[in-house]
C-alpha positions in Angstrom: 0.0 0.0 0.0 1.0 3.7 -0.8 -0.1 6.9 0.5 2.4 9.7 -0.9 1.4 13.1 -2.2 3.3 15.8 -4.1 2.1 19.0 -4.2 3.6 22.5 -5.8 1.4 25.6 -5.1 1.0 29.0 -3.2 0.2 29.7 0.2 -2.9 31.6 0.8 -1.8 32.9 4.3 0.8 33.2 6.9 1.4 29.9 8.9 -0.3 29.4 12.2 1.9 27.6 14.5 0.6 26.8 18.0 2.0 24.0 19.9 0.4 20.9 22.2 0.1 20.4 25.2 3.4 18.4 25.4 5.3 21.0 23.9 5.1 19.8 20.2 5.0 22.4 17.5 2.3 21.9 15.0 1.8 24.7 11.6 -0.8 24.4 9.7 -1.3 26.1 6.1 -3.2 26.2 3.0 -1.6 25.4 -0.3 -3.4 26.7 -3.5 -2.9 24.2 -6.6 -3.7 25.2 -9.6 -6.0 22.6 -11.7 -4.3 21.7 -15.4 -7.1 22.7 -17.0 -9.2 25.8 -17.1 -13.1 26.4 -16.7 -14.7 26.1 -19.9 -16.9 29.0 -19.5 -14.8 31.4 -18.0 -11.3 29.9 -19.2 -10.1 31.1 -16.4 -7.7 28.4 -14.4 -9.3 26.8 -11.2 -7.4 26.0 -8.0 -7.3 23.4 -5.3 -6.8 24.3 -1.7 -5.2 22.0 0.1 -4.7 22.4 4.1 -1.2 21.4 5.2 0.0 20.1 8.7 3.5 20.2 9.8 4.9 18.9 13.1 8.3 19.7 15.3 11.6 21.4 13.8 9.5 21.1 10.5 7.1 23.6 11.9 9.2 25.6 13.1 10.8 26.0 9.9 7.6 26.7 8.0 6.6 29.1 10.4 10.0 31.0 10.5 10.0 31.1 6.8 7.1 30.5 4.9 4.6 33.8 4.3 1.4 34.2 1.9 2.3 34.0 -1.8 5.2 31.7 -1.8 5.7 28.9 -4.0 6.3 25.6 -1.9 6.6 21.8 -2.4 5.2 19.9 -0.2 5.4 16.4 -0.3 3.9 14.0 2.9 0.6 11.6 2.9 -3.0 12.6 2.9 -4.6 11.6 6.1 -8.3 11.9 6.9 -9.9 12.3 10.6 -13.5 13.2 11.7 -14.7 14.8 14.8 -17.9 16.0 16.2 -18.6 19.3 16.3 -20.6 21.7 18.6 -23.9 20.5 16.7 -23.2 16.9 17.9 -22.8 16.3 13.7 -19.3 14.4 12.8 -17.1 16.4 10.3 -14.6 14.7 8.3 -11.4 16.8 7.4 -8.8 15.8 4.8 -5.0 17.3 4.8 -1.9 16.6 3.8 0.7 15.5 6.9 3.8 16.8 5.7 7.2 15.3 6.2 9.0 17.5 3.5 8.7 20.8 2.6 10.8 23.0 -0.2 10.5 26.7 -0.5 10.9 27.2 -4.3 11.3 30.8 -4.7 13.2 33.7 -2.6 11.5 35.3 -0.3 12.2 38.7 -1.5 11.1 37.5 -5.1 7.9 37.8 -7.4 6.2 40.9 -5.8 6.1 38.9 -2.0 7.5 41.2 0.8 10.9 41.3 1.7 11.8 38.9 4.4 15.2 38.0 6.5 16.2 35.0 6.4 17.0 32.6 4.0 16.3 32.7 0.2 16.8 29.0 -0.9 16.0 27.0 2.3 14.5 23.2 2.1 13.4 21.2 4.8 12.3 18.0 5.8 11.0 16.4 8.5 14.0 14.9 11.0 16.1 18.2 10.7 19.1 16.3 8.6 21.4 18.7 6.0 17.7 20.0 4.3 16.5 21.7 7.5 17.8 24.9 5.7 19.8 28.0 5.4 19.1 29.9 8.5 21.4 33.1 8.5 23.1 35.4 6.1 26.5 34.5 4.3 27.6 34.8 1.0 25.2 34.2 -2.2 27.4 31.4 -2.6 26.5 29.7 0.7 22.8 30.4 0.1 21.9 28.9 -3.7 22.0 25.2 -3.9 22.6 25.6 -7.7 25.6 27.7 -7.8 27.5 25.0 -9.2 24.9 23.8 -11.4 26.6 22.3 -14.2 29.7 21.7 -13.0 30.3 17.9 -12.0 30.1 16.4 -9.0 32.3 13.9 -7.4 31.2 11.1 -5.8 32.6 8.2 -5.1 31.2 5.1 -4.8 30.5 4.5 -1.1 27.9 7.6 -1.6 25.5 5.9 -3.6 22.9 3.6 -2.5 22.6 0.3 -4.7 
């Protein structure tokens, strides 16, 4: 059995983060997806919107870093829980549980508002080398792609099969 999701959209809003009663940090967001197709009266493109959950450092991250209008990967599993609200009537909700995040654009690019921080930062859920860029340096230090083109040495012992 499988349960993976990919997703590549825009935030609608800032990301709440609140933490439990133990102490764990939880975000939560919205990610708009636009459909492949358009509406075939108004041919204008549709959208998904897509609530997010992020938990621990991974939060933290998203919190620190993500703002409304950036374009973000997300890729985690879709998990589905009901409830029973106020009215005594159970309410299913649907989101995404997130494990790995990707901001895919600058903060201070494509008419969002400037931001500290990092421009290029990734992260995924266990804080390992993609739990991002936190501070300033050189441009160098901050794009990943600096080098793109150039080859890359490894040696044997780095790849996996």
């Amino acid at each position: 059995m499988l349960n993976r999701v990919i997703l590549i959209g825009r935030l609608t809003k800032d990301p709440e983060l609140r933490y439990t009663p133990a102490g764990v940090a939880v975000t939560q967001f919205t990610l708009a997806v636009d459909r492949p197709f358009t509406n075939s009266q108004s041919k204008e493109r549709e959208a998904d919107f897509i609530n997010i959950v992020t938990w621990r450092q991974l939060a933290e991250t998203c919190a620190n870093y993500l703002r409304k209008g950036r374009l973000t990967a997300v890729e985690g599993r879709i998990q589905v829980r009901n409830y029973d609200n106020n009215e005594g009537k159970r309410v299913y909700v649907t989101e995404v549980i997130a494990d790995n995040v990707r901001f895919l654009e600058s903060s201070n690019s494509g008419g969002n508002r400037e931001e500290g921080g990092s421009s290029n930062a990734n992260a995924s859920y266990g804080g390992g080398s993609g739990s991002g860029n936190r501070g300033g340096g050189s441009r160098e230090q901050q794009d990943p792609f600096i080098d793109d083109g150039k080859p890359i040495d490894i040696s044997d012992d780095d790849l996996p099969f």
